[in-house]
VMD Tcl script that builds the backbone (N, CA, C; Angstrom):
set m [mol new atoms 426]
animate dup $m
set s [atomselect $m all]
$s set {name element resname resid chain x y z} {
  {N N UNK 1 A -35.877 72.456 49.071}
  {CA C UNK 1 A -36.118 73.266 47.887}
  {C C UNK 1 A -34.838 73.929 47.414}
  {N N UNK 2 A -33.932 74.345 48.462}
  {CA C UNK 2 A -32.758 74.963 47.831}
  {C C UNK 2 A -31.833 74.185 47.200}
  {N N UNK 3 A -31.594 73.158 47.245}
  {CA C UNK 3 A -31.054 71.804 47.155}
  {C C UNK 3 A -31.450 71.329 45.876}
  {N N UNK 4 A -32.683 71.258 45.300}
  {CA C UNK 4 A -33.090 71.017 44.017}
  {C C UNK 4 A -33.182 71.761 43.220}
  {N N UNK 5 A -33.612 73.043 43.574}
  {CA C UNK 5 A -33.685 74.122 42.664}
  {C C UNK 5 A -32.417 75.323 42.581}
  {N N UNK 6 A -31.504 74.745 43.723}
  {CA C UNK 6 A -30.056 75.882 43.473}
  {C C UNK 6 A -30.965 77.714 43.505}
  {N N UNK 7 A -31.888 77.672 43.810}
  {CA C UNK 7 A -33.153 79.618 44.388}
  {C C UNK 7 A -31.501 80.023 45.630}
  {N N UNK 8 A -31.725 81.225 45.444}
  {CA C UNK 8 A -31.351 82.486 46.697}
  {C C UNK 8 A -32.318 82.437 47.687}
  {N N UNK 9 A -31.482 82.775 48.658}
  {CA C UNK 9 A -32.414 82.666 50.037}
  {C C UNK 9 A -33.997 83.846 49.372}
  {N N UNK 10 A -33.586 84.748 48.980}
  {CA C UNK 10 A -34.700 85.714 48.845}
  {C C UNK 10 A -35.812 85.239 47.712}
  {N N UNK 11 A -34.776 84.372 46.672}
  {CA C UNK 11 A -35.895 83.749 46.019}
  {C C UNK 11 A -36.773 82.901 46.328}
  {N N UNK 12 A -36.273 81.923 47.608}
  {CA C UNK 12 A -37.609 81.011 48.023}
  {C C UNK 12 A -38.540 81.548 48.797}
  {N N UNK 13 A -38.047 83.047 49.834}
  {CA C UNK 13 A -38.782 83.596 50.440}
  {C C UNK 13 A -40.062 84.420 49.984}
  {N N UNK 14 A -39.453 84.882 48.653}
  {CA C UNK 14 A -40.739 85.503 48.019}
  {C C UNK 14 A -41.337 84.953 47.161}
  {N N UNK 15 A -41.259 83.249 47.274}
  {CA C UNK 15 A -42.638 82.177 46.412}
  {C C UNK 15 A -43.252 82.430 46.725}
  {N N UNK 16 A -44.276 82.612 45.929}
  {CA C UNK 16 A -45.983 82.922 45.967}
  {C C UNK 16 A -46.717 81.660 45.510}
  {N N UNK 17 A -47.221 81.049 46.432}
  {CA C UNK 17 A -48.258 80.070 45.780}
  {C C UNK 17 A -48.714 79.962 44.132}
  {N N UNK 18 A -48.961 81.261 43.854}
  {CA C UNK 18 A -49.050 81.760 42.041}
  {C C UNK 18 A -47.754 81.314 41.575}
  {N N UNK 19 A -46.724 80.982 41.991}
  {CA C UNK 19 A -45.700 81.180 41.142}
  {C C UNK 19 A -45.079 79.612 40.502}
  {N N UNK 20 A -45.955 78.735 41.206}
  {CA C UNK 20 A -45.765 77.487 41.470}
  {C C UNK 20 A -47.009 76.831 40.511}
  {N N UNK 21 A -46.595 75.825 39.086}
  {CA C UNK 21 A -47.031 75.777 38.441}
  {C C UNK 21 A -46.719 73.649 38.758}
  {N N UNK 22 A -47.180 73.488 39.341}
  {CA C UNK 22 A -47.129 71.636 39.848}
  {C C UNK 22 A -47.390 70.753 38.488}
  {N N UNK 23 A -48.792 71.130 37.865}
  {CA C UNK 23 A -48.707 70.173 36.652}
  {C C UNK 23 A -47.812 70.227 35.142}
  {N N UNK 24 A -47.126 71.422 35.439}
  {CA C UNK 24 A -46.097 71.963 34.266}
  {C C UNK 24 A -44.660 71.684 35.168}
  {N N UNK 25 A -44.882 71.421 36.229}
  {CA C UNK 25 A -43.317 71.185 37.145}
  {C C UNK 25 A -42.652 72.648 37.072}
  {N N UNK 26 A -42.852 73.528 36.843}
  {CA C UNK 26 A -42.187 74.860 36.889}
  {C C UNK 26 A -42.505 75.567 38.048}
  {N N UNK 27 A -41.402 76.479 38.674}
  {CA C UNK 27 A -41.890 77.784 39.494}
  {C C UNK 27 A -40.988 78.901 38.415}
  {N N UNK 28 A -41.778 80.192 39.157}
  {CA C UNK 28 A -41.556 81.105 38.667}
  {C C UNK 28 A -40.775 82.134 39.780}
  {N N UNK 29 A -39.485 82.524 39.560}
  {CA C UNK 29 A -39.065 83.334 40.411}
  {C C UNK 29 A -38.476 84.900 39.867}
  {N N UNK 30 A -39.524 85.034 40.730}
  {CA C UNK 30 A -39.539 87.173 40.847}
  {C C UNK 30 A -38.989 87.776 41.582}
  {N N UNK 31 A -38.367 87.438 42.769}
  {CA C UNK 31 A -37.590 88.151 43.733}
  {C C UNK 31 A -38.278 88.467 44.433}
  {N N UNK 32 A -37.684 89.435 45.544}
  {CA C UNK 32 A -37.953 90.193 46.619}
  {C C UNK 32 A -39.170 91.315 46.288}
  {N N UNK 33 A -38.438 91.748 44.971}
  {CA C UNK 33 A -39.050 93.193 44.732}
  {C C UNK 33 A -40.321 92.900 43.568}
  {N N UNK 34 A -40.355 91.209 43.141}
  {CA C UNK 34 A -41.283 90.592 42.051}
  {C C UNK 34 A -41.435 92.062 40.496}
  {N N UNK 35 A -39.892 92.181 40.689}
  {CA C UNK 35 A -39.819 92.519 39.470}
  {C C UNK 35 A -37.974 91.724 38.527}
  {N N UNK 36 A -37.827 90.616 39.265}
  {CA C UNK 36 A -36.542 90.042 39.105}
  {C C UNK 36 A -35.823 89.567 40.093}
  {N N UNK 37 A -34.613 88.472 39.813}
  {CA C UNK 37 A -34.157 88.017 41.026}
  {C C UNK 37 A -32.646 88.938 41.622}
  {N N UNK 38 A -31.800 88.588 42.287}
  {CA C UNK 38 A -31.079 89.189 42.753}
  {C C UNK 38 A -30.146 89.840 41.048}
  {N N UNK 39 A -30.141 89.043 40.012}
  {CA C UNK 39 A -29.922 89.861 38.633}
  {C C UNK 39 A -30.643 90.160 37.972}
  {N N UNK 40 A -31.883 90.575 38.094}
  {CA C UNK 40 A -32.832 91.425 37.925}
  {C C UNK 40 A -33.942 91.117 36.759}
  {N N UNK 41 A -33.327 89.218 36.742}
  {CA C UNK 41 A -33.890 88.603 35.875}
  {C C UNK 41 A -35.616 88.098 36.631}
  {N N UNK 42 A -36.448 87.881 36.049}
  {CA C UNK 42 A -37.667 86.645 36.177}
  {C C UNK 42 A -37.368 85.717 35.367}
  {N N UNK 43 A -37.123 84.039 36.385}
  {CA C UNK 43 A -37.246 83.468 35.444}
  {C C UNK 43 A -38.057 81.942 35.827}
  {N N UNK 44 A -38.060 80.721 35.126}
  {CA C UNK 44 A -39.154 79.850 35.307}
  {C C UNK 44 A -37.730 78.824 35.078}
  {N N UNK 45 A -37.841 77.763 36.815}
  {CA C UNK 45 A -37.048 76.922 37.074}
  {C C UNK 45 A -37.629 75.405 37.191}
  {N N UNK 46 A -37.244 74.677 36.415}
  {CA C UNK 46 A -37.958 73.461 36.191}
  {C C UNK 46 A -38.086 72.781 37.748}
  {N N UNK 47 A -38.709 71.923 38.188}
  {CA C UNK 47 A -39.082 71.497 39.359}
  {C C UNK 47 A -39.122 69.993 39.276}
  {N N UNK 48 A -38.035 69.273 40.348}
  {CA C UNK 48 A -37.982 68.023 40.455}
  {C C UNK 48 A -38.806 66.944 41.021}
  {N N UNK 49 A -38.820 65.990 41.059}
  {CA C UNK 49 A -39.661 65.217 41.394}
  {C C UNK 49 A -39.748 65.269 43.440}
  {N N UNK 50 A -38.091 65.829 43.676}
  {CA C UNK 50 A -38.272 65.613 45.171}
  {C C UNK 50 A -38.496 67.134 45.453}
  {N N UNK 51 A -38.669 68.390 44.398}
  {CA C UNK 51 A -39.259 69.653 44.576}
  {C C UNK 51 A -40.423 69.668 44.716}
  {N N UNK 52 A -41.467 68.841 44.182}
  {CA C UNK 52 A -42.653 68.854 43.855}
  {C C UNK 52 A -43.496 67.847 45.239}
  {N N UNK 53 A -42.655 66.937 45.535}
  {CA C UNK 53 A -42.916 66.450 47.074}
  {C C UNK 53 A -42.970 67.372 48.510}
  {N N UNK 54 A -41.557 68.133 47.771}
  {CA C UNK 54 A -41.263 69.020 49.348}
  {C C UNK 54 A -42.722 70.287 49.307}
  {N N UNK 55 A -42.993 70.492 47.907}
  {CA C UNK 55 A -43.971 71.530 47.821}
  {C C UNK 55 A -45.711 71.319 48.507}
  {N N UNK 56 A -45.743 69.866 48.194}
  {CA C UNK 56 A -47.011 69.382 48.603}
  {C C UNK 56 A -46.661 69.110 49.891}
  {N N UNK 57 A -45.866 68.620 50.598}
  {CA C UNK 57 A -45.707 68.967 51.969}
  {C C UNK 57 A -45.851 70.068 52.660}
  {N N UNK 58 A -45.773 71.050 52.279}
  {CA C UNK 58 A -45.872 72.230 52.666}
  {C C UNK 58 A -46.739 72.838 53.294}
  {N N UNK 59 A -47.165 73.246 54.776}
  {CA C UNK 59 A -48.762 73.431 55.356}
  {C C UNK 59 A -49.522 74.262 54.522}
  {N N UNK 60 A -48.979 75.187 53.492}
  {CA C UNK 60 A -50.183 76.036 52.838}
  {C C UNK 60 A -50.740 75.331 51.544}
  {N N UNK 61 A -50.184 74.125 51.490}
  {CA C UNK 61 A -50.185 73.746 50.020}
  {C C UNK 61 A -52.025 73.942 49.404}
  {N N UNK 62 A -52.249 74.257 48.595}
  {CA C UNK 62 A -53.402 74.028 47.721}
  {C C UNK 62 A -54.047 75.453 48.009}
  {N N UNK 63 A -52.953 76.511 48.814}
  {CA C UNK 63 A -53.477 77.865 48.705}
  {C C UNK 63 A -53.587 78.471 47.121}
  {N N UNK 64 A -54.330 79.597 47.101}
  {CA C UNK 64 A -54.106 79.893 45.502}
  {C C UNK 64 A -53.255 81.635 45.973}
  {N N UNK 65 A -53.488 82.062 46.992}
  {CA C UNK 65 A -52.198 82.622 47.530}
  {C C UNK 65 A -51.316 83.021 48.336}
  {N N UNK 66 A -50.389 84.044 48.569}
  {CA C UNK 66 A -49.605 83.456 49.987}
  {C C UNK 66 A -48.293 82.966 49.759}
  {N N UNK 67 A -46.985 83.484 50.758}
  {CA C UNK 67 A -45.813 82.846 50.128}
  {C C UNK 67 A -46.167 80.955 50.761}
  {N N UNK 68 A -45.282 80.893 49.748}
  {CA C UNK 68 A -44.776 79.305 50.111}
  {C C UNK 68 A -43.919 78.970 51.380}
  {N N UNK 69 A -43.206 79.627 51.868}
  {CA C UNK 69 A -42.215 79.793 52.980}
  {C C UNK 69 A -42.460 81.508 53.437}
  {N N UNK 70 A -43.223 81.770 54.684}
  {CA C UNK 70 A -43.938 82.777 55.335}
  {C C UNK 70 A -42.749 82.953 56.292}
  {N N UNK 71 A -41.442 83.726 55.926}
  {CA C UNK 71 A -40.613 83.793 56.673}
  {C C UNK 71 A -39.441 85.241 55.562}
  {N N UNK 72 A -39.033 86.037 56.237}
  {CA C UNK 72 A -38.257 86.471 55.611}
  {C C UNK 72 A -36.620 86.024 55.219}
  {N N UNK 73 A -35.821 86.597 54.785}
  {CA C UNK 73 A -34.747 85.885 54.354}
  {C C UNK 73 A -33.710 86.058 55.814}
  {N N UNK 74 A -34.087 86.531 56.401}
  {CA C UNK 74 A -32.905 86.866 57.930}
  {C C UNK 74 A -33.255 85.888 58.567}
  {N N UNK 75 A -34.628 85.989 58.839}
  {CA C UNK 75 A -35.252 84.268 59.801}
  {C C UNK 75 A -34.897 83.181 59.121}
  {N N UNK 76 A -35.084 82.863 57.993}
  {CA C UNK 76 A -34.450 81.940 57.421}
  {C C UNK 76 A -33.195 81.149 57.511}
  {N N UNK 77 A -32.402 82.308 57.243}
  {CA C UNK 77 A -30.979 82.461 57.789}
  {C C UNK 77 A -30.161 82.230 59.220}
  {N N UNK 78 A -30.923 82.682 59.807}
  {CA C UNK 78 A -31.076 82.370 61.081}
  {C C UNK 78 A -31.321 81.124 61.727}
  {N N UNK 79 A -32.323 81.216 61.333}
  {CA C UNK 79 A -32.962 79.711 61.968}
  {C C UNK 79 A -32.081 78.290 61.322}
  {N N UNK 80 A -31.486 78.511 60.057}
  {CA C UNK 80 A -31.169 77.582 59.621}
  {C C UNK 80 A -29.846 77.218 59.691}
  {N N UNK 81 A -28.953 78.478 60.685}
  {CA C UNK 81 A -27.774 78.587 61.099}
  {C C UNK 81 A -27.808 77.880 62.801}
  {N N UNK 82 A -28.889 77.911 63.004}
  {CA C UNK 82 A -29.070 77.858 64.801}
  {C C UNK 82 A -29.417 76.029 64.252}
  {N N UNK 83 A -30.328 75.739 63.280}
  {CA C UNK 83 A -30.759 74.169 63.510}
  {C C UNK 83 A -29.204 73.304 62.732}
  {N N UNK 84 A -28.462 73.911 61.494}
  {CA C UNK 84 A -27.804 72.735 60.986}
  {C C UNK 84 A -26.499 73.161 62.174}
  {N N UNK 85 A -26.329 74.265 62.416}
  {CA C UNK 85 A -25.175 74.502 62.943}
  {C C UNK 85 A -24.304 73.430 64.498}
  {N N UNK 86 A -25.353 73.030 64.859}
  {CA C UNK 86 A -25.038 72.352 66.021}
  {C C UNK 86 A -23.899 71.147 65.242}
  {N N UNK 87 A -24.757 70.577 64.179}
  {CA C UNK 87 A -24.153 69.414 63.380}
  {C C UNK 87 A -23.299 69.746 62.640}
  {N N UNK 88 A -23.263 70.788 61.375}
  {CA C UNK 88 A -21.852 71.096 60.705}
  {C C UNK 88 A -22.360 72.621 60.934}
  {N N UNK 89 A -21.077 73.216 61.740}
  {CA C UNK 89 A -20.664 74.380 62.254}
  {C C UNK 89 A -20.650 74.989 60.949}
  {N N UNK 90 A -19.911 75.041 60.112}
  {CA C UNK 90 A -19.494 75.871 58.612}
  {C C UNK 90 A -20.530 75.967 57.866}
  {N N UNK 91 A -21.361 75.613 57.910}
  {CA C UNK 91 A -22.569 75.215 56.677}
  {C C UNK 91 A -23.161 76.575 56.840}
  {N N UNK 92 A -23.466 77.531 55.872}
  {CA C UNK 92 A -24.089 78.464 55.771}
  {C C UNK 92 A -25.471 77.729 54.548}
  {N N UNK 93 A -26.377 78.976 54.828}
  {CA C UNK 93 A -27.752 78.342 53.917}
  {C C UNK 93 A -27.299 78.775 52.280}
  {N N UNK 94 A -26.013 79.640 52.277}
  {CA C UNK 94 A -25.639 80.072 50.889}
  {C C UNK 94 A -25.041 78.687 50.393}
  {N N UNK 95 A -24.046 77.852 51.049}
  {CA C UNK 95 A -23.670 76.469 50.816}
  {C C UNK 95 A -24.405 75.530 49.868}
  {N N UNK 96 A -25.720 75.876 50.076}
  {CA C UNK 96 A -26.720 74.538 49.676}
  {C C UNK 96 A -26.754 75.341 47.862}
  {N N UNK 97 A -26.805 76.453 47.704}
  {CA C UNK 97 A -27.053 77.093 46.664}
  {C C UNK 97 A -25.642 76.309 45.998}
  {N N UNK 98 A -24.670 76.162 46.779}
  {CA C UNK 98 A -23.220 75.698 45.490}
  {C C UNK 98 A -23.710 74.009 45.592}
  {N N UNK 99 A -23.949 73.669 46.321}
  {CA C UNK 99 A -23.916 72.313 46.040}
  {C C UNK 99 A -25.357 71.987 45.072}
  {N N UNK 100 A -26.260 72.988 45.060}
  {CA C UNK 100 A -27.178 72.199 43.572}
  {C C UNK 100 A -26.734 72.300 42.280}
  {N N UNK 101 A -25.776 73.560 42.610}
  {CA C UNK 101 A -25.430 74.013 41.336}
  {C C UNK 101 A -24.689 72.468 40.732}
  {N N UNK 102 A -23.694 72.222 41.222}
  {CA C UNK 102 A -23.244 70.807 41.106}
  {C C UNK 102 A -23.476 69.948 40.774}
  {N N UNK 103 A -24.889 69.611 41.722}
  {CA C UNK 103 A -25.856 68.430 41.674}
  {C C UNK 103 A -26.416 68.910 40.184}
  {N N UNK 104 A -27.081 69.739 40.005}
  {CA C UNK 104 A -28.050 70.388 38.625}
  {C C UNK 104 A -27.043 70.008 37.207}
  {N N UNK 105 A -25.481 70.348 37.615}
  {CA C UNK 105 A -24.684 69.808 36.501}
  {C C UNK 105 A -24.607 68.468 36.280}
  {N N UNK 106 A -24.678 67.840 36.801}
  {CA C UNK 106 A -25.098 66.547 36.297}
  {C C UNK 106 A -26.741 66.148 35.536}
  {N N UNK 107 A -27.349 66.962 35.739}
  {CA C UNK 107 A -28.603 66.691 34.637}
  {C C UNK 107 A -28.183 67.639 33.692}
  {N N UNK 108 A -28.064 68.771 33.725}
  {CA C UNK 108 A -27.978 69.804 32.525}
  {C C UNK 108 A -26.181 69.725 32.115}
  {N N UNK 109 A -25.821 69.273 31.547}
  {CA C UNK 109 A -24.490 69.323 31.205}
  {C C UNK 109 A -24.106 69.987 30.488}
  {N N UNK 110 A -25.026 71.213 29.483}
  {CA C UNK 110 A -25.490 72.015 28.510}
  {C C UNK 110 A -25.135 72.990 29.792}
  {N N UNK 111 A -23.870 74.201 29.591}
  {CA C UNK 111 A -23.807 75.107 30.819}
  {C C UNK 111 A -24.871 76.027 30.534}
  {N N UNK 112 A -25.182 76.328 29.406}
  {CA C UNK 112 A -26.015 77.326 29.050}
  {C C UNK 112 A -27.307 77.196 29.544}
  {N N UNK 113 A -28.043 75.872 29.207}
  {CA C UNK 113 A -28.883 75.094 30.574}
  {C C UNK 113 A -28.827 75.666 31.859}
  {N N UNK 114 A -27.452 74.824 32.047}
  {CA C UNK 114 A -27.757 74.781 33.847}
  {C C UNK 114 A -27.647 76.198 34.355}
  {N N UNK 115 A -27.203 77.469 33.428}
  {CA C UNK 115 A -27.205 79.188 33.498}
  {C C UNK 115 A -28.521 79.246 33.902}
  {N N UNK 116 A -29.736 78.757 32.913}
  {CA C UNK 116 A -30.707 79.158 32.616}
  {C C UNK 116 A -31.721 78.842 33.868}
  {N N UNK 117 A -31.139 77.480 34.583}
  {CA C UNK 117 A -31.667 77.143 35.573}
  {C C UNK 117 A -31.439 77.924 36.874}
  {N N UNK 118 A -30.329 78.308 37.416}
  {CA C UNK 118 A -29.868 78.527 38.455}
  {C C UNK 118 A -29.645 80.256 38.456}
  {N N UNK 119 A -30.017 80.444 37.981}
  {CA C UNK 119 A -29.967 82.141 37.139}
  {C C UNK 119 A -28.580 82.875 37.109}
  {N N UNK 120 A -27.458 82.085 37.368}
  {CA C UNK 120 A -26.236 82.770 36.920}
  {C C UNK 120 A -26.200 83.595 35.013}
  {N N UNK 121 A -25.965 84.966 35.444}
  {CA C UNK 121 A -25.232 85.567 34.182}
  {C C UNK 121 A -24.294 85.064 33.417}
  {N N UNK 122 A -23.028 84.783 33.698}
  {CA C UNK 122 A -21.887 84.456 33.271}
  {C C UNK 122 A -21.473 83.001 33.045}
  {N N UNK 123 A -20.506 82.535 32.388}
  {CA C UNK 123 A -20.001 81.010 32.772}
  {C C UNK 123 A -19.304 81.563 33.850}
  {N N UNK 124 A -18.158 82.553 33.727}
  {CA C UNK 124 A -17.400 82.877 35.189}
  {C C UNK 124 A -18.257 82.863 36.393}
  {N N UNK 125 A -19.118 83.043 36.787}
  {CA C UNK 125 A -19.948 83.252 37.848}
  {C C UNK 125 A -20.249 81.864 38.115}
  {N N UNK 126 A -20.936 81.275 37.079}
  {CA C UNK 126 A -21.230 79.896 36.980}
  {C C UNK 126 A -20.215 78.491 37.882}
  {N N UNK 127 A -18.997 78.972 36.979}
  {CA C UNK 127 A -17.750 78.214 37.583}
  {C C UNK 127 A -17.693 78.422 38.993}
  {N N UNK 128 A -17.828 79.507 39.583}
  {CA C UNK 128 A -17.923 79.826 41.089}
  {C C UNK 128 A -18.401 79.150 41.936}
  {N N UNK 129 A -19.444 78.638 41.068}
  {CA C UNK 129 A -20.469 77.612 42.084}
  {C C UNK 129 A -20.570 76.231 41.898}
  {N N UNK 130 A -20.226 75.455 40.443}
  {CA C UNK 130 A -19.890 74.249 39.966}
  {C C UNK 130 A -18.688 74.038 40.451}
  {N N UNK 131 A -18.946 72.906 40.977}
  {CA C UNK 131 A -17.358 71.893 41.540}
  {C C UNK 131 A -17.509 70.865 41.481}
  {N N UNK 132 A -16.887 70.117 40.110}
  {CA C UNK 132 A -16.549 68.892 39.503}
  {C C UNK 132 A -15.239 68.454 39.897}
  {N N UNK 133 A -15.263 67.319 40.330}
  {CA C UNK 133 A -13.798 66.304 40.697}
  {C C UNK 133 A -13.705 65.538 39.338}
  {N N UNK 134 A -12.230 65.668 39.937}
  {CA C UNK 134 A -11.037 64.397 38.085}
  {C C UNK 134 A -12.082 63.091 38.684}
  {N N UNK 135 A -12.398 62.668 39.658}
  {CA C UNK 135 A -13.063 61.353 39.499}
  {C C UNK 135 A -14.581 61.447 38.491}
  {N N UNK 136 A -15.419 62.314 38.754}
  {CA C UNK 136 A -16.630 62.326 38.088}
  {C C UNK 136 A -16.254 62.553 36.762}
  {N N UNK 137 A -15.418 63.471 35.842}
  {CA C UNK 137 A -14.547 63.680 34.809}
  {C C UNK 137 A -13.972 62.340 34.245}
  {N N UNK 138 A -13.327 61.431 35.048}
  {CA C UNK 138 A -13.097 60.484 34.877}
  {C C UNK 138 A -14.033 59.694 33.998}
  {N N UNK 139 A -15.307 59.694 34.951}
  {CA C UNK 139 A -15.958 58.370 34.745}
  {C C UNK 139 A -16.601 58.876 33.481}
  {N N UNK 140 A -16.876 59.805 33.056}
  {CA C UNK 140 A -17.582 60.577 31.635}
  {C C UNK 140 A -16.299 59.315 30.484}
  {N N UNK 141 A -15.486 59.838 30.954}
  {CA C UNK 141 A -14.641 59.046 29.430}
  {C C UNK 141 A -14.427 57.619 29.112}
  {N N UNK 142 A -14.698 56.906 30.459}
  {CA C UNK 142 A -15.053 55.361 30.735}
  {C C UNK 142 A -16.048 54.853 28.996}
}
mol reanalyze $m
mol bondsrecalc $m
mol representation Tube
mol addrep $m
């Protein structure tokens, strides 16, 4: 899910079954405090085809409520430092957040889009997390 949807650890933690809209492909993210996300925005993040798999996988699936991931953001963190870490030592769970951003730029090429998706404020902020190579640049002008 972090991977497709580029969410904050706190944003996947506080999915609510409600927030998850499957036949519109949208979730809705409210944060921690479900009055905004870590910028104090709510907003509604389109949902991919391998988002919408990982969701129905999910043991609570077809609850009407209840988070989606019944874990806070430290366990999360944790746990996900103790399982990838054996394999790549460096990988933090914040990592996966830059690499959708990335991945997401290649569908939304519209930055204002891919803002809208990933809930960055700024293009500066934005740039922080997008990392395009002269090869992919390249192949655009082919």
């Amino acid at each position: 899910m972090a991977i497709e949807t580029a969410a904050r650890q706190g944003e996947l933690c506080s999915l609510d079954w409600k927030d998850v809209d499957l036949e519109k492909r949208v979730m809705t993210i409210r944060g921690l405090s479900g009055q905004g996300s870590k910028n104090g925005d709510v907003r509604r993040v389109p949902l991919s085809s391998a988002a919408v798999e990982a969701i129905r996988s999910l043991p609570g699936f077809g609850a009407k409520a209840g988070r989606l991931f019944p874990v806070d953001q430290n366990t999360l963190k944790i746990t996900f430092a103790r399982t990838v870490g054996k394999r790549i030592p460096d990988l933090t769970f914040h990592d996966l957040r830059h690499e959708a951003t990335s991945r997401l730029a290649k569908v939304y090429t519209n930055p204002l889009e891919l803002m809208r998706v990933t809930g960055h404020k700024t293009l500066s902020m934005l740039s922080r997390y997008y990392h395009v190579d002269a090869e992919e640049l390249a192949q655009r002008l082919a």
